[in-house]
N, C-alpha and C positions, 0 to 999 in steps of 0.2 A: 699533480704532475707539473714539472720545472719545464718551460718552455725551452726549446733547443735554441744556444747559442754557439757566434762562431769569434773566438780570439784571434789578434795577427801575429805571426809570429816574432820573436823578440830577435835587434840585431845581434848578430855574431860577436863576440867577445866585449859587450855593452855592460858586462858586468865584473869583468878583469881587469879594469883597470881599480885606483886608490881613490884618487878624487874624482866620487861623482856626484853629481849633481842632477839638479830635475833636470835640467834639458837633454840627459845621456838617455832620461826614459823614454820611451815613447806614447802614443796615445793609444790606448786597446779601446778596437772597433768591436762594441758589441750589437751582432743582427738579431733581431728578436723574432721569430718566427712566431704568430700567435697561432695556439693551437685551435683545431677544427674537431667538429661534434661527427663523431665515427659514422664510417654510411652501413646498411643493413649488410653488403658483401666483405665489407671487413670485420663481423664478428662470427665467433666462432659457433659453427653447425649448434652446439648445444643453445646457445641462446639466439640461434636464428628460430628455430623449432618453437619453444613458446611467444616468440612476438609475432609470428604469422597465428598461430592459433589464437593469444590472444587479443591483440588489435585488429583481426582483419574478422569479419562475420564471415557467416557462409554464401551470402549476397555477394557481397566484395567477391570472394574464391569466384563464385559463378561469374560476376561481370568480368575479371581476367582472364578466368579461363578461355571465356566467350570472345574476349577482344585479339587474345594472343594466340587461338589456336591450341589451348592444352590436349593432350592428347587423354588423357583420363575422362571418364564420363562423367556427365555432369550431377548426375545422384550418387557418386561417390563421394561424398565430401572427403572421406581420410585422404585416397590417392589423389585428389586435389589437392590436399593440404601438402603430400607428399612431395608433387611435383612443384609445387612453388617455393619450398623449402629451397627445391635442387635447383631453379630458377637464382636462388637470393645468394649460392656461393660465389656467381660472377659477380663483375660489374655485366651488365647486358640493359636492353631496355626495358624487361619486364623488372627486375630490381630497381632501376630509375623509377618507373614508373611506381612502383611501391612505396619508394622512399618518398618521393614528391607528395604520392596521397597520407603516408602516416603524417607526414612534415604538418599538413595541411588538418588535417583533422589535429593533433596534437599538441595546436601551436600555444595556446595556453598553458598546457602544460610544460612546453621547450623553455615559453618565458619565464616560469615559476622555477624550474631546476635551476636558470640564468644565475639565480641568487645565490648555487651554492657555488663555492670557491675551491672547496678541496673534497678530496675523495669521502673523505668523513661525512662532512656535509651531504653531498651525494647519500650517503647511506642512509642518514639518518633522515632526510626528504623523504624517501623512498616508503621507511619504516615507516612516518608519519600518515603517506597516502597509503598504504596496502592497510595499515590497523583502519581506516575512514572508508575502504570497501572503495577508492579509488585505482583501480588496480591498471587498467588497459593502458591510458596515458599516462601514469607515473610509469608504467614497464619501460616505454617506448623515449619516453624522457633520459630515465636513468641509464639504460644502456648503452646508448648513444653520447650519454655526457662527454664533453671532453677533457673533462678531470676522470671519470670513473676508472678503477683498476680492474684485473682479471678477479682480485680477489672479491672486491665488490661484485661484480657481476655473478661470480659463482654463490655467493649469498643471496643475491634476487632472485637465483636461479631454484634456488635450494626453496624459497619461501613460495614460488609460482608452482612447485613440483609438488609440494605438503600441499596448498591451497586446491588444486587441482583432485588430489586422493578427498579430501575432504567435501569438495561440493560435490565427485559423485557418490561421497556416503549421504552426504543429504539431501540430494535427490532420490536415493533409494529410500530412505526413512520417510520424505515426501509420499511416495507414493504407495509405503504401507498404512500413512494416517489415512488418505484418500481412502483406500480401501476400506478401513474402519470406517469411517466419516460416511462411506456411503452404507454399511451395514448400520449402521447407529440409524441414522436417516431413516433406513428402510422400517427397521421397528419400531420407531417412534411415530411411521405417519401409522403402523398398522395398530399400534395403541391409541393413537389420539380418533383412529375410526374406532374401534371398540369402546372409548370414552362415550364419543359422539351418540353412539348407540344409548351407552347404560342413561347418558343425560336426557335424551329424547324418551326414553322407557320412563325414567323418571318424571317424566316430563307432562307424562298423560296421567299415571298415576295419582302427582298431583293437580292434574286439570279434573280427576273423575273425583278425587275429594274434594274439590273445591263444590263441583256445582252442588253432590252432597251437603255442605255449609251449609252454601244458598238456599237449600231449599229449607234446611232446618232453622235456617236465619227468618227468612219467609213465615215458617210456622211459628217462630217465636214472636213474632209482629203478632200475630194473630190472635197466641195465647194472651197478650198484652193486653190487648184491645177487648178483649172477654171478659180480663182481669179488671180492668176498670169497669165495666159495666157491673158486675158482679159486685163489686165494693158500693157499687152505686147502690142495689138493691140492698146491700145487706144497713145499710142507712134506716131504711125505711122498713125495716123487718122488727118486729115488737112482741114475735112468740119466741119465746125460749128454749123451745125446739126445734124452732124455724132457724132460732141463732146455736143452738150445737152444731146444725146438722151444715148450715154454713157454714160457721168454723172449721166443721171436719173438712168441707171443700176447701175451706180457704187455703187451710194448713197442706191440702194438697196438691195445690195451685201454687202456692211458697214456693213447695219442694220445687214442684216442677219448673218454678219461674228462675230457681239458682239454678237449677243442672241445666237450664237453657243459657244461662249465662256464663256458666262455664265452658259449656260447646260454643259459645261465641269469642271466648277469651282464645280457647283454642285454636279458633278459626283466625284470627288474627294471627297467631301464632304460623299458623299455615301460610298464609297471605303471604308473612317477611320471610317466611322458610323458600316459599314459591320464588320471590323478588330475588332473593339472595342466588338462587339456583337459577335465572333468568340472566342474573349479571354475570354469575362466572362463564354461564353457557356463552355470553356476547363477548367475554375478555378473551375464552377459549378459541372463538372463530374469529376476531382479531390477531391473534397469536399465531392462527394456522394460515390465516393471509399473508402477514408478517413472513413467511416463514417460507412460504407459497412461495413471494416474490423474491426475497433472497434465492433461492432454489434456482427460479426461471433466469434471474439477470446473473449468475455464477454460472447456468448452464449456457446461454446466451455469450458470455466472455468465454467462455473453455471453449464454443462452437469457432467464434472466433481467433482466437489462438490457434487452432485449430486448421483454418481456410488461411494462416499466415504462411504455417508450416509447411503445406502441400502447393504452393503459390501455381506451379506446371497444370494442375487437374482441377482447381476451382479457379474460375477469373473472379477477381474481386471486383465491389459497383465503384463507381467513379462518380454516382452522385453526389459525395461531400469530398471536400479537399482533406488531406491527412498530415497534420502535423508533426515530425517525428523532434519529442522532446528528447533528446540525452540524459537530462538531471533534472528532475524535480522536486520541489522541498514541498513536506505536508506540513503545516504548521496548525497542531493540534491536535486532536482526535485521541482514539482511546489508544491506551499503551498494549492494552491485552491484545488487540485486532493489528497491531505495528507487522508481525511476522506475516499474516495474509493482504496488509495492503502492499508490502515488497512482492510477495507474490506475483495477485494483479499486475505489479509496475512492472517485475521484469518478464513478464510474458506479453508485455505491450515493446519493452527492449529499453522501457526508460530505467534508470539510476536513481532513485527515491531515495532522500535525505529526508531527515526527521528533525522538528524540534519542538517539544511538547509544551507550547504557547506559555511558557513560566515558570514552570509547576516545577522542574527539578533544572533544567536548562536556563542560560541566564539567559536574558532577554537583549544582553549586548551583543550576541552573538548572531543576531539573525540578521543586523547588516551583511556581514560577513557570508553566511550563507546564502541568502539570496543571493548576492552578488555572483553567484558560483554557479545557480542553478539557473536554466531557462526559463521554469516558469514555477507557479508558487498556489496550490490549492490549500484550501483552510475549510474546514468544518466549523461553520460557526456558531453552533451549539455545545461546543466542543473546545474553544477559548479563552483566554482571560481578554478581557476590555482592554488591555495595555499592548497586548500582544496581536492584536486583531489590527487598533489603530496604526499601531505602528508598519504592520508588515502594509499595510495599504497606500502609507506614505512612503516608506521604500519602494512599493510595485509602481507608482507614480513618476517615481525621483527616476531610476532606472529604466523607465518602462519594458518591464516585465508584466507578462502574459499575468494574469493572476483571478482564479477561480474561485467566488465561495459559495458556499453548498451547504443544505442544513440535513443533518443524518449525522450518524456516525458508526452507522452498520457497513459490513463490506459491501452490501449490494449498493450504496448510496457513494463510498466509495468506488469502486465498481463504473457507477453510471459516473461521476463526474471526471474518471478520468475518459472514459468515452467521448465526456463531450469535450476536455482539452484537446483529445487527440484530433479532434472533427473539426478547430477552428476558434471555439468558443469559451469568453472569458468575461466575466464579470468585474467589474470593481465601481463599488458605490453604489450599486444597484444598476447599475449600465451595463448591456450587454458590448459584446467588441465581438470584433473578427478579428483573430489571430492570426489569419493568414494577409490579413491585411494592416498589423500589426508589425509583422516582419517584412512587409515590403516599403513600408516608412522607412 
């Protein structure tokens, strides 16, 4: 958009006459008005409607409501949302006051649109952060541009409208996994007890053949020790019927001395059958620990989430200080578990950004991101060497909050963003206070 200007008017019959010349012109006085970034009361009802829903939370709705007297209750959020709407068509002071606080929150992103020039540019910023799941402050950026047009705006309008149908398809698809995830769960612990079962049955089983062995182990010591006495005599034996009639023992002692050595081959056999059936039983209650405590720290965060949502009927402890990160970058970790650690993030309210420490993501890009995010957790079993040093020299350079943690299950997940959010950050093996971090 062409900033408004003002021409002077030309003199009267300045151009009737034959012989002119420059000095017949005059000098045209151009005023250049530069233009201003549009306030929330001068756009139109359809795009006041999604930048209250989505730049302002439902906190925000309550602290206004609460300051300015709205007349809607306070566990309504819709007619809250309603009434600030109808607040944002004037100029008045609760519009002020809105504008000031987006202004304020969004101010990175005001500087970042700064860069585009024309409407186009506008659009294609926009398109840029809505595909990178940037959505609240490029909204609030882009609408207020002061290049942006009606027609751009009815396009951001059109992509927040579709995004909107969309997340709550999947939050319903959400919560028929859950449902599954929790029947799956349920017959898998009542199989792994009925395991437990057959393994222990088994168990004694092989304890009551064993000491079986033992005993027949025991007697074969014994038949041993007979057999050599008996060889001894048969030395000194010089009747040759004295030597059939040995012989016949000998040969019967033979027999007997290999079928004892084959229940002992056996028995060994048994031994590494027992061992083997000892280890899986130890892997198996490993596995159900494992699995145990996944269980408790995901029931532990949902409890949580939980006591966020209902804030009026549970007070929350004030033991630890609470950090509220906006944006944080994982650097690492498994790709398959990427969709439940955004989970986790945004039911803590942070923006979780990804980039998979090399592996398909260039490694020049994590200046860039970091730079972007508040703070920066890394699984570091879960890394490449290149990508580890490095993010640890950027959370330095920058200083940035920045966490590493070894796991790369979601409960391990899980616990480390717990402990960002409580204050606590690592780098180099050194603990930090985040909240003392940001007041540096």
């Amino acid at each position: 958009m062409n900033a408004p200007f003002l021409l002077t008017q030309p003199k009267s019959g300045m151009f009737t006459g034959e012989n002119l010349n420059e000095t017949d012109f005059p000098h045209f006085v151009v005023e250049l008005k530069p233009a201003k970034r549009s306030k929330i009361w001068q756009l139109k009802e359809a795009n006041r409607c999604p930048l209250i829903g989505t730049c302002l939370s439902v906190d925000d709705l309550l602290r206004f409501a609460k300051r300015y007297h709205f007349k809607a209750l306070s566990n309504d959020a819709f007619l809250l949302h309603i009434e600030m709407v109808n607040y944002m068509a004037t100029r008045n002071p609760i519009s002020e006051a809105v504008q000031k606080h987006l202004d304020a929150r969004y101010q990175l992103f005001i500087a970042r649109f700064e860069s585009a020039k024309t409407d186009a540019e506008v659009l294609n910023l926009w398109k840029q952060c809505f595909t990178h799941g940037e959505i609240a402050g490029a909204l609030w950026a882009a609408l207020t541009h002061k290049e942006v047009s009606d027609e751009t705006r009815g396009a951001i309008y059109a992509d927040i409208h579709m995004h909107a149908h969309q997340m709550g398809a999947g939050q319903a698809a959400d919560a028929r996994r859950l449902i599954q995830l929790e029947k799956d769960h349920a017959e898998m612990k009542i199989a792994m007890e009925q395991q437990k079962q057959k393994h222990e049955r088994t168990e004694a089983k092989l304890r009551q053949r064993l000491q079986g062995c033992l005993a027949e182990a025991q007697h074969l010591h014994r038949v041993e020790k007979n057999l050599t006495v008996l060889q001894a005599r048969l030395a000194t034996i010089e009747s040759g019927k004295t030597m059939t009639e040995m012989g016949q023992r000998l040969m019967k002692l033979t027999i007997d001395n290999e079928q004892l050595q084959t229940t002992v081959r056996q028995l060994d056999q048994l031994k590494q059958s027992l061992q083997l059936a000892c280890n899986k039983i130890a892997s198996l209650i490993r596995d159900r620990e494992i699995l145990t405590e996944e269980r408790d720290t995901l029931k532990a965060r949902l409890l949580t989430v939980t006591t966020h949502d209902v804030p009026d009927e549970l007070p929350h402890s004030c033991d630890e200080p609470q950090i509220q990160h906006d944006c944080v970058i994982c650097v690492g970790g498994r790709i398959a578990l990427l969709p439940q650690y955004r989970s986790l993030a945004e039911q803590l309210g942070i923006h979780l950004i990804h980039h998979d420490g090399g592996q398909q993501d260039a490694l020049s890009r994590l200046p860039e991101m970091i730079s972007r995010a508040d703070a920066v957790i890394c699984p570091t079993d879960c890394v490449s060497h290149a990508a580890y040093y490095q993010l640890k020299r950027l959370c330095k350079r920058n200083g940035k909050p920045c966490l590493l943690f070894r796991g790369t299950s979601v409960s391990s997940f899980a616990t480390a963003l717990a402990k960002l959010t409580s204050g606590k950050a690592s780098i180099n093996s050194v603990d930090l206070d985040l909240s003392e971090k940001i007041t540096e």
